[in-house]
C-alpha positions as CSV (number, residue, x, y, z in Angstrom):
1,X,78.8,109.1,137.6
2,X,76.9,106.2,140.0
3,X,73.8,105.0,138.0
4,X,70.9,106.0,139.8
5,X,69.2,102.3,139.0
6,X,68.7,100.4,141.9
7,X,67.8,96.6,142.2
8,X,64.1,95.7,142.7
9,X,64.7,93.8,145.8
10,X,66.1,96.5,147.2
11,X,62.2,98.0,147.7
12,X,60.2,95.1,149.0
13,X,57.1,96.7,148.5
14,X,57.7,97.4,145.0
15,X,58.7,94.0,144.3
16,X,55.7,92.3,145.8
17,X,53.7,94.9,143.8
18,X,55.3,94.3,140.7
19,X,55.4,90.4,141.1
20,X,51.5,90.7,141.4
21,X,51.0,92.5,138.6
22,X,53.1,90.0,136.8
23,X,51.0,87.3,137.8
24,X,48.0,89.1,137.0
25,X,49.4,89.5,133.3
26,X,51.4,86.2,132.7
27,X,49.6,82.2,132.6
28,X,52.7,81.3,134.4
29,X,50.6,80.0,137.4
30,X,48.1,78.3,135.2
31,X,51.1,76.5,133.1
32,X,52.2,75.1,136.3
33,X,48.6,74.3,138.2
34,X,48.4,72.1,134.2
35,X,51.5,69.9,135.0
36,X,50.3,69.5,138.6
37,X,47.5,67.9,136.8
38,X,48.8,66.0,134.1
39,X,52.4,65.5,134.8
40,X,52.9,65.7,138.6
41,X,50.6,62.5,139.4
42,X,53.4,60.1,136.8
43,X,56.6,61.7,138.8
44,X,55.2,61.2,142.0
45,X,53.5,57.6,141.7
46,X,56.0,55.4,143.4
47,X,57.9,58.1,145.7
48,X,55.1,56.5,149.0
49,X,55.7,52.9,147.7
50,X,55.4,50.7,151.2
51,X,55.5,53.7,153.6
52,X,53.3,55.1,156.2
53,X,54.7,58.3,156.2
54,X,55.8,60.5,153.5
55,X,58.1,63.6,154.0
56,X,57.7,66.8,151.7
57,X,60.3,69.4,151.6
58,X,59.1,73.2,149.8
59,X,62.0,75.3,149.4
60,X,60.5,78.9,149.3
61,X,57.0,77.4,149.5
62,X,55.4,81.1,149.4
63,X,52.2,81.6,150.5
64,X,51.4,78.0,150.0
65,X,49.3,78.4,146.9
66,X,50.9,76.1,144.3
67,X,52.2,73.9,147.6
68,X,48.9,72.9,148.2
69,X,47.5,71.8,144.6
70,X,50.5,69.3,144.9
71,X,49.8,68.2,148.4
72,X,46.6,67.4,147.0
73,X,48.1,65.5,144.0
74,X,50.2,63.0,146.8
75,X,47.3,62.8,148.6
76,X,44.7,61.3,145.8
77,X,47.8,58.7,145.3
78,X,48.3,57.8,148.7
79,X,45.2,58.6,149.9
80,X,45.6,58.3,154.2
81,X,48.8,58.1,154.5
82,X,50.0,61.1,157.0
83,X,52.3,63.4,155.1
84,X,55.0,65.6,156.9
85,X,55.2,68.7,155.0
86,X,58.1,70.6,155.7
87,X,58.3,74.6,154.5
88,X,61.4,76.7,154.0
89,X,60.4,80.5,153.7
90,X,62.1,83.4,154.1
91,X,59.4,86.0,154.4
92,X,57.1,86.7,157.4
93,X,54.2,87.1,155.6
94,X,54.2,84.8,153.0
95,X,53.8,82.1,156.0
96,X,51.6,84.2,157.8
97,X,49.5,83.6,154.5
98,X,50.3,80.4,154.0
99,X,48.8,79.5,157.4
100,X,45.7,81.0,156.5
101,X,45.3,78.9,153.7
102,X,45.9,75.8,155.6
103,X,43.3,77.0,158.3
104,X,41.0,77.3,155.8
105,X,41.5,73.9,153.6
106,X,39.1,71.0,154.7
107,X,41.1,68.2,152.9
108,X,44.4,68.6,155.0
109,X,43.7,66.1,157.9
110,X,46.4,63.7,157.1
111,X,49.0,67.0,157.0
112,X,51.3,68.3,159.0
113,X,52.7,71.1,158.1
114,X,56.1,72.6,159.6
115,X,57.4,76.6,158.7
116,X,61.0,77.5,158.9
117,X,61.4,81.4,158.6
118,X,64.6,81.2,156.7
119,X,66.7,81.0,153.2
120,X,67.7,78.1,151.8
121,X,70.9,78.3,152.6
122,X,70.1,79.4,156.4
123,X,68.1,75.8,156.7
124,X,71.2,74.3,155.2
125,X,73.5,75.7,157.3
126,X,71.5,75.4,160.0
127,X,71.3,71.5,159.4
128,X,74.2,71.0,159.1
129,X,75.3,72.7,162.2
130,X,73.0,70.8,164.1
131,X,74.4,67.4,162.4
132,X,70.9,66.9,161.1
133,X,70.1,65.3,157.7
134,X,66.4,64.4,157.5
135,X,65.4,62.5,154.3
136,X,63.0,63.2,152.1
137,X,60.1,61.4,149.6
138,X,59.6,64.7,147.4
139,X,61.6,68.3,147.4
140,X,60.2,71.2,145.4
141,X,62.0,74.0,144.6
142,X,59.9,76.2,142.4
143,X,60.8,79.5,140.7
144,X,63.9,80.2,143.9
145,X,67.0,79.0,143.0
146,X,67.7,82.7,141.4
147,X,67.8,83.8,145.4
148,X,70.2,81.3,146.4
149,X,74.0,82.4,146.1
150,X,75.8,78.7,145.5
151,X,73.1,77.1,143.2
152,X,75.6,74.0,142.2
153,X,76.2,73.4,146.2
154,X,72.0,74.0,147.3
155,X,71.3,71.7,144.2
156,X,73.5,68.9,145.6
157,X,72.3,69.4,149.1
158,X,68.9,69.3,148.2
159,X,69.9,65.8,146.0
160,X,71.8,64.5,149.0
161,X,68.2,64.7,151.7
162,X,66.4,62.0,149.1
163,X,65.7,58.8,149.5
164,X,65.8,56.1,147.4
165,X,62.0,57.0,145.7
166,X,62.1,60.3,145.8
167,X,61.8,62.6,143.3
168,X,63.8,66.7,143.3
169,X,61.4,69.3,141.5
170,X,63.1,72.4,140.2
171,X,60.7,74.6,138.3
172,X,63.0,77.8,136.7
173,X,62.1,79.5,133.3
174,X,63.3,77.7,130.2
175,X,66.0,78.6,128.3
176,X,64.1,79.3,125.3
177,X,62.0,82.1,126.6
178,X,62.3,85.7,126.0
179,X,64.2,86.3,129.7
180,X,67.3,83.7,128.0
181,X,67.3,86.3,125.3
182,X,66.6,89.7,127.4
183,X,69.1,89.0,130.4
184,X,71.8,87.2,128.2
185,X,71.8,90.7,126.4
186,X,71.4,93.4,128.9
187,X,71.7,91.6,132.4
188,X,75.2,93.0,133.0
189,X,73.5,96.5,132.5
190,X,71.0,96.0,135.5
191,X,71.5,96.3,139.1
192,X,71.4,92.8,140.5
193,X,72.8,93.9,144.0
194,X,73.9,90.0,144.3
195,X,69.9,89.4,145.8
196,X,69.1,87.9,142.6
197,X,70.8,85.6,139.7
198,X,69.3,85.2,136.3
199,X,69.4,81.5,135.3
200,X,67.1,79.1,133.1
201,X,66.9,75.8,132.4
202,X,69.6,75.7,130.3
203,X,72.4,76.5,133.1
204,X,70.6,73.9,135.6
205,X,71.0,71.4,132.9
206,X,74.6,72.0,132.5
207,X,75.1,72.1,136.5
208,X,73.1,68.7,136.6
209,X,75.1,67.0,133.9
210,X,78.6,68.2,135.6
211,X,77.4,66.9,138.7
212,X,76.4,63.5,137.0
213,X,72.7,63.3,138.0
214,X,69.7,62.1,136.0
215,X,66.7,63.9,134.8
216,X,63.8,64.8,133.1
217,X,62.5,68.2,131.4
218,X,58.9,69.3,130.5
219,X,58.4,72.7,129.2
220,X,55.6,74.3,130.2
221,X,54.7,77.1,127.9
222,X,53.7,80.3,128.9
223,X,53.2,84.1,128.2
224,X,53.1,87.2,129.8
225,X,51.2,90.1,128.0
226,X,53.7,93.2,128.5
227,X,51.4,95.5,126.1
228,X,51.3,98.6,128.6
229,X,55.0,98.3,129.1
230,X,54.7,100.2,125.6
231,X,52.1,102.6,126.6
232,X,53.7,105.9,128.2
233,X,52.8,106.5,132.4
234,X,51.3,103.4,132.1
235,X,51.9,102.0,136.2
236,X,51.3,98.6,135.5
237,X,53.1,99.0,132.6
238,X,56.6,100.4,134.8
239,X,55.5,97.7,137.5
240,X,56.2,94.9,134.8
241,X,59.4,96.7,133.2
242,X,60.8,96.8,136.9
243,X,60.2,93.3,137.0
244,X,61.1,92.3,133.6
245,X,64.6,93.9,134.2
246,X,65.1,93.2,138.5
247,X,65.2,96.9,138.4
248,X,63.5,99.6,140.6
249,X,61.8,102.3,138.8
250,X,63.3,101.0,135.9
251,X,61.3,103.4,132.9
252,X,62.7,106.6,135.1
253,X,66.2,105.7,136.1
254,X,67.7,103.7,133.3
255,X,70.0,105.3,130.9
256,X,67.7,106.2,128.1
257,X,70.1,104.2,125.8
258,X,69.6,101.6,127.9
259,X,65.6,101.7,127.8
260,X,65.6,102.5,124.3
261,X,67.5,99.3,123.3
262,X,65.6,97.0,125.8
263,X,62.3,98.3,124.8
264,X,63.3,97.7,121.6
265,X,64.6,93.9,122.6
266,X,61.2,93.2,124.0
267,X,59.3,93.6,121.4
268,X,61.7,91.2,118.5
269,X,60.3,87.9,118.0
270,X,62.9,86.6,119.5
271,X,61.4,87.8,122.7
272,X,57.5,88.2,122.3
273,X,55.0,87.9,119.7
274,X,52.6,90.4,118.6
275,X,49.3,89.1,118.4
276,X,45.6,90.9,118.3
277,X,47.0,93.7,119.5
278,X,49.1,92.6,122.5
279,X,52.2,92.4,122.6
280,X,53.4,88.7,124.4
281,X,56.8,88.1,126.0
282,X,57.7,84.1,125.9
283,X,57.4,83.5,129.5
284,X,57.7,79.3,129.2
285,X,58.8,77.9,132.2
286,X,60.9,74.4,132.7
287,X,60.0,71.7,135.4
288,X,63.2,69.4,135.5
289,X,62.6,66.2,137.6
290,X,65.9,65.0,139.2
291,X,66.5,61.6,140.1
292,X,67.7,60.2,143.5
């Protein structure tokens, strides 16, 4: 009989509500807004060097929130020098967002800011199509290569736009986290629907490497507290396992082997820790910094 799981991204609603109240739960956000402030300032000090211009590329920029904090950071080391910030981003209103927060901002006079409502591999296509190839001083791509289908080929598209300063940002989560663990073990038994692709920093490491290229890794610690995923009808608590898993409705259509054995998973320390109380799922997070 057809399992009666079906991937998150299947329900778009869900998913946004689910990734809110991951964000809500995990310091994922605050890990990275640290190494925009500690780290981001040392990768990005010579990518401007002797230009007037300096072109940004966010692949899946979102609703702009982290996009901004390092706008900011390029901006307080090459302070009015005009910036071309170029956004790839699939969903409608995540740039409709986005744009409010630009509208909003005081600090963004030497910005502009351009939206492409599409995938990755849409802009690259698209590019290419149109026998365009527009370099780049700094690319981003955080938390999105597990929406892309070719990651190898995006990766050395993405290498290919830089110029000789620049600087790639891939931001993925580490592969010593609890999701190595978790997905190693049981992602065969959820319904990716081909939307999504588990990887860490680990598998971008050994695609980097193959392909020759240098880089660097920080790990950026982080947790996520999944304590109600334990605690029965909890909603927030099925809004993270859905998450957790890619999985719609994941505490009510699994196999109850299946749940038994990943609630299980979640809480060995392998996975999470148990600390006053709470029970926190390694959520640590890689930035990789790849060389032109």
């Amino acid at each position: 009989m057809a399992s009666p799981m079906k991937g998150l991204a299947s329900d778009p609603s869900r998913y946004v509500q689910s990734f809110r109240i991951f964000l809500a739960n995990s310091t994922e956000h605050q890990s990275m807004q640290e190494f925009i402030q500690k780290q981001l300032p040392s990768v990005i000090s010579s990518i401007g060097n002797g230009k007037s211009t300096i072109n940004v590329l966010s692949v899946g920029g979102g609703s702009g929130e982290i996009d901004l904090q390092i706008l900011s950071k390029i901006q307080a080391r090459y302070p009015g020098v005009t910036i071309n910030n170029e956004v790839i981003e699939p969903a409608a209103d995540q740039i409709v967002k986005y744009k409010e927060r630009v509208a909003a901002a005081s600090n963004l006079k030497n910005v502009n800011f351009t939206w492409h409502e599409e995938t990755a591999t849409e802009y690259q296509n698209r590019m290419n199509a149109e026998k365009k190839s527009k370099k780049c001083d700094f690319i981003h791509m955080i938390q999105v290569l597990y929406y892309v289908k070719d990651i190898p080929a995006t990766i050395r598209y993405f290498h290919s736009l830089l110029e000789k300063q620049a600087k790639l940002l891939i931001i993925v989560e580490s592969g010593t986290s609890g999701w190595e663990v978790l997905w190693k073990k049981y992602g065969p038994s959820f319904p990716i629907e081909g939307l999504c692709t588990y990887l860490s920093s680990y598998d971008i490491k050994r695609m980097l490497d193959s392909a020759g290229l240098k880089y660097q890794i920080h790990e950026l610690p982080s947790h996520l507290d999944i304590t109600n995923c334990f605690i029965e009808g909890s909603k927030d608590g099925q809004l993270l396992l859905d998450f957790l898993t890619e999985t719609c409705d994941f505490s009510k259509t699994a196999p109850p082997e299946l749940k038994r054995q990943v609630m299980e998973q979640l809480r060995k320390p392998e996975c999470s820790e148990e600390r006053d109380g709470k029970v926190l799922f390694n959520n640590t997070i890689s930035a990789i910094v790849v060389e032109p």
